[in-house]
C-alpha positions as CSV (number, residue, x, y, z in Angstrom):
1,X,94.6,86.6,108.6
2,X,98.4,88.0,109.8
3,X,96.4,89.0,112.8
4,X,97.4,85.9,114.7
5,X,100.9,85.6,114.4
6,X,101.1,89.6,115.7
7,X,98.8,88.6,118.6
8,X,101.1,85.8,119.5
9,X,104.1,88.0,119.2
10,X,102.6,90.6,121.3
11,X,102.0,88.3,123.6
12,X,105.4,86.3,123.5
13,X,106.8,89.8,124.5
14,X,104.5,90.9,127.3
15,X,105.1,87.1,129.2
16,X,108.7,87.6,128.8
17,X,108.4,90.7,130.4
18,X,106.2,89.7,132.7
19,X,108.7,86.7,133.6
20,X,111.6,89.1,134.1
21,X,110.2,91.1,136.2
22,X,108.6,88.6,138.6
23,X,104.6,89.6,138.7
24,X,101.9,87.2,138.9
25,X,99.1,88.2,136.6
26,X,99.1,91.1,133.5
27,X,95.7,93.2,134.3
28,X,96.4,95.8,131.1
29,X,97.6,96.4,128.1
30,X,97.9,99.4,125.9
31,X,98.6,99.2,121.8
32,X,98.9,101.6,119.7
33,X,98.0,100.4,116.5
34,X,98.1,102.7,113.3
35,X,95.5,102.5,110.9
36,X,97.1,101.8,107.9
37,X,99.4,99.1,109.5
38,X,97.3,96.5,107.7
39,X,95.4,95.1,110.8
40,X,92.0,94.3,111.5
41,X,91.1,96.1,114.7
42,X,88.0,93.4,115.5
43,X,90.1,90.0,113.9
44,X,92.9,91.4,116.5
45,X,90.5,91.6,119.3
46,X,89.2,88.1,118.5
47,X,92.7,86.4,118.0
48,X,93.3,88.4,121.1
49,X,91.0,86.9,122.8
50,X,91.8,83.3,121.8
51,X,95.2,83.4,122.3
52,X,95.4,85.1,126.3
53,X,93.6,81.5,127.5
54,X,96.9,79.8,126.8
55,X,99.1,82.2,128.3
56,X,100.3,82.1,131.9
57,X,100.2,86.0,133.3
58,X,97.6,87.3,130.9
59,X,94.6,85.3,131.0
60,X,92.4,88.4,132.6
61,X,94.3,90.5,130.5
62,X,92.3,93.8,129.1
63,X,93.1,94.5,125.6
64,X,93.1,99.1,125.1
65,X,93.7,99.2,121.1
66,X,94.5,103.0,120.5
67,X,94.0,103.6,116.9
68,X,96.9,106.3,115.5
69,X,95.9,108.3,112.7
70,X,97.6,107.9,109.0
71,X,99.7,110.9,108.9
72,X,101.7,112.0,105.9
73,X,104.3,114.7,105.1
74,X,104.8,116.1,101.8
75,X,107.9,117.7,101.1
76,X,106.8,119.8,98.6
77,X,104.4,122.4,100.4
78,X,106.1,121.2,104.2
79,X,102.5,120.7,105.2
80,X,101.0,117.2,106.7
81,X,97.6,115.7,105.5
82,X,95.4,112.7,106.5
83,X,97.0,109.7,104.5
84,X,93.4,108.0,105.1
85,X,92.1,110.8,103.6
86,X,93.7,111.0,100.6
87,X,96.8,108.4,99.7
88,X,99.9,109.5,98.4
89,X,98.4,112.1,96.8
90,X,99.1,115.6,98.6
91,X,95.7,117.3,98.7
92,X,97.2,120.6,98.9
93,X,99.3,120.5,96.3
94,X,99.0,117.7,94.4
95,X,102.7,116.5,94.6
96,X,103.0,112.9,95.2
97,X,106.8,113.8,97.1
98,X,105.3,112.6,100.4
99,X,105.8,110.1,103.5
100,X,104.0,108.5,105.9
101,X,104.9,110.3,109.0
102,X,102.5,108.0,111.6
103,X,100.1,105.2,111.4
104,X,101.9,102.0,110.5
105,X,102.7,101.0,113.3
106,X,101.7,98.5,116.3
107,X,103.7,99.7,119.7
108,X,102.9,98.4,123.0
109,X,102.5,101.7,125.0
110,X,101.8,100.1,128.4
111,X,101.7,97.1,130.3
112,X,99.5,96.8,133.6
113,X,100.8,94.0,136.1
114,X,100.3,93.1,139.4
């Protein structure tokens, strides 16, 4: 379960953030996490979870996971599809020329602090 040690990084960065910039408590916190970046959106919540009681600003800390789509590009027919979908594969053409475009990722989008 990598889950863990990207909750504990996530949270490594929002303290030290949190630390720099003098508040006392971390109410929010938005990630974008893309669906085929090989995480578990409900072990993440739990390890989540587990891991905010030890911190110092983020033990009330609300967890918004914002799932991104799998999006690929193939460069064969310049036309996107739904990696999710259908792999490397392009559906409209068949080539397999393609790229993931979005959806691998895990970006913090916002923090919430007080």
């Amino acid at each position: 379960m990598h889950e863990l040690g990207i909750v504990v990084h996530v949270i490594d960065m929002v303290e030290k953030a949190a630390e720099e910039n003098g508040v006392s408590k971390v109410l929010r916190l938005d990630l974008e996490v893309g669906e085929v970046s090989t995480i578990v959106p409900d072990y993440f919540r739990d390890c989540y979870k587990w891991a905010i009681k030890r911190t110092k600003y983020m033990q009330e800390c609300e967890l918004n996971m914002i799932i991104v789509q799998g999006i690929s590009y193939c460069r064969d027919c310049k036309k996107t599809y739904r990696t999710t979908e259908y792999g490397r594969a392009c559906p409209l053409c068949g080539g397999y020329n393609t790229y993931l475009v979005t959806g691998s990722d895990v970006i913090v989008r916002d923090i919430q602090a007080v």
